[in-house]
N, C-alpha and C positions, 0 to 999 in steps of 0.2 A: 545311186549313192547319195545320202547326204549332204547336200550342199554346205553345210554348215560345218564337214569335215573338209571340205577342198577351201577352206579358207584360216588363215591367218588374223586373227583380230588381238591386235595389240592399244597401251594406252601410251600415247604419247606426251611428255610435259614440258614444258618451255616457261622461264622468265627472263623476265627484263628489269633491271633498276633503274628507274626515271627521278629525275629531282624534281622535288613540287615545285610549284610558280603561283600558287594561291593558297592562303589560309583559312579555315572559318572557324572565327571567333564565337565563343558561346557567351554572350556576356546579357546582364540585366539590371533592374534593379530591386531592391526590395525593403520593407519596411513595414514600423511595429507601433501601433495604435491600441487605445482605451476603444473604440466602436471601429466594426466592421466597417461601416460607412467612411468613414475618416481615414482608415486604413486605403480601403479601395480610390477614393479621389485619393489622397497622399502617392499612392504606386503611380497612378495614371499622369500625375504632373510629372514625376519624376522621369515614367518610362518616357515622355515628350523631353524633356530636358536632352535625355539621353540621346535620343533623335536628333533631334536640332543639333546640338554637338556632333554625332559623327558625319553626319548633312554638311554641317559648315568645315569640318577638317578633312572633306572632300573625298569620304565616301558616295557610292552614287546610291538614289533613293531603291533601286530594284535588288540593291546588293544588302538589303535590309528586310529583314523577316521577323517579325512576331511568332517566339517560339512556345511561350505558354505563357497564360496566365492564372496566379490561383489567389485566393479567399481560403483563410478559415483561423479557427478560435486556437489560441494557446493558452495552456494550463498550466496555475501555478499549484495547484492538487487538483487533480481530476473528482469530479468532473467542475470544478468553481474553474470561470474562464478567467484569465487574468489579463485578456487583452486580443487582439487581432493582428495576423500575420498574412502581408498581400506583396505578390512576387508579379514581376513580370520581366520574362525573358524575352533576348532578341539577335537572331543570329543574323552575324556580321560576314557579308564575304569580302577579302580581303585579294587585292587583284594583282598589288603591288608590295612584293615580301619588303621590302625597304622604309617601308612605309608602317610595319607591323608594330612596332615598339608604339609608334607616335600614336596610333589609333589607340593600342592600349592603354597609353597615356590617359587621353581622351577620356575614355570610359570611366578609369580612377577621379579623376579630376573632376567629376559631376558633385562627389560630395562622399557622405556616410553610406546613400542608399545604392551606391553601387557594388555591383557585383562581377566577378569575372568566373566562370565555370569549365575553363577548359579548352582547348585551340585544337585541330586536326586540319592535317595539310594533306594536298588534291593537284592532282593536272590536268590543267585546264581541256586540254586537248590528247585524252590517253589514245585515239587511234595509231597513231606511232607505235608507245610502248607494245600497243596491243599486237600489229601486226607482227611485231617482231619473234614475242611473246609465241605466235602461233608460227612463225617458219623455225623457232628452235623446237617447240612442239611434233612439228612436222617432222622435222629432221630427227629427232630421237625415237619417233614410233615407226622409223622407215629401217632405222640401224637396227631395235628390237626387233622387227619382223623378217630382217635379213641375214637377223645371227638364228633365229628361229629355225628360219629355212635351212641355212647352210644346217643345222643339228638335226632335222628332218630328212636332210638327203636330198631335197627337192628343190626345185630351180623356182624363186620369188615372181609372182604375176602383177598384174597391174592394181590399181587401188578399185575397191567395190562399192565403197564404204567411207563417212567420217561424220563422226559427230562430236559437236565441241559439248566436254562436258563440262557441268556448272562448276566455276571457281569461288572460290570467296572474294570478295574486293582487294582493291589494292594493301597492301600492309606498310606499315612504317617499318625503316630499317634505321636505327640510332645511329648516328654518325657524331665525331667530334662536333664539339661547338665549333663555328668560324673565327678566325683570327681576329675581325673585324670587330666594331666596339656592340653591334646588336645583340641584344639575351637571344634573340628568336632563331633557333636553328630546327631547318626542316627538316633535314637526313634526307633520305630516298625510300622509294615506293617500288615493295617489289608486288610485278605485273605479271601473273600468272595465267597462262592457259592450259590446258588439259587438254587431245584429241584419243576419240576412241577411232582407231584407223581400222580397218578389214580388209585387207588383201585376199587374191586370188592367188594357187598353185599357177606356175609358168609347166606350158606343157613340155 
């Protein structure tokens, strides 16, 4: 007989809601010149501005990333260029949420050429949510393959089989703002795992 009929293969799902504990900040700056040249040193003093600022407001230097840089021509009728536009981003990891306003501060506070693009919050250390994540996984693809059995007639066997399959990342879950006087609120992160489990028939 078919080995592939003496078994039970069910999908098991599990999450977890975790609150973030780090943010990363998408921030940079950018700016608008008569020559490309002028443009490009212009960005480059600035993105250093930017640096030194969140350097000295006590971000640490490895929590600082250069996330792009660009050059090129703006038109004020195509194709006659009417000037040069030079960007450069830099993402911020943010370790301490309490501290999240002030950084953004920071970034505003450089001048006109600053820029802020957008924030997403992360746990630092998801092995927690994860495992949990997978003993709810567990535990739901054990009760599907044991309601299986009992509607088969047949008595549930041991586990043959598991493979975790691919989830998407963490997701954000919107929570109220905090009471607290910070704009910055994280919500929670749900932590999803997926198992393809395969049981054997019990003789």
């Amino acid at each position: 007989m078919d080995t592939a009929s003496q078994q039970i293969t069910v999908i098991g799902q599990g999450a977890i809601s975790a609150v973030p504990d780090m943010m990363r900040l998408n921030a940079g700056v950018e700016v608008h010149k008569a020559g490309a040249g002028e443009a490009f040193a212009a960005v480059r003093v600035a993105a250093a501005r930017l640096t030194r600022a969140l350097v000295e407001g006590g971000v640490a230097a490895n929590d600082l990333r250069t996330s792009d840089l660009s050059l090129g021509p703006e038109y004020s009728a195509y194709p006659k260029v009417s000037g040069y536009r030079a960007a450069q981003g830099v993402a911020v990891v943010i370790r301490d949420l309490s501290q999240a306003d002030r950084i953004i501060d920071l970034v505003a506070s450089i001048g006109e050429e600053a820029r802020l693009n957008g924030v997403s919050f992360d746990v630092s250390d998801p092995v927690g949510p994860l495992r949990q994540a997978r003993d709810r996984a567990f535990q739901d693809a054990r009760a599907k393959a044991e309601q299986y059995a009992q509607l088969s007639g047949r008595p549930l066997g041991q586990v043959v089989g598991i493979t975790e399959v691919m989830e998407p990342p963490p997701m954000p879950m919107l929570l109220s703002a905090p009471a607290e006087q910070s704009s910055i609120s994280p919500g929670e992160l749900n932590v999803a795992v997926a198992l393809r489990v395969s049981y054997s028939f019990g003789a």
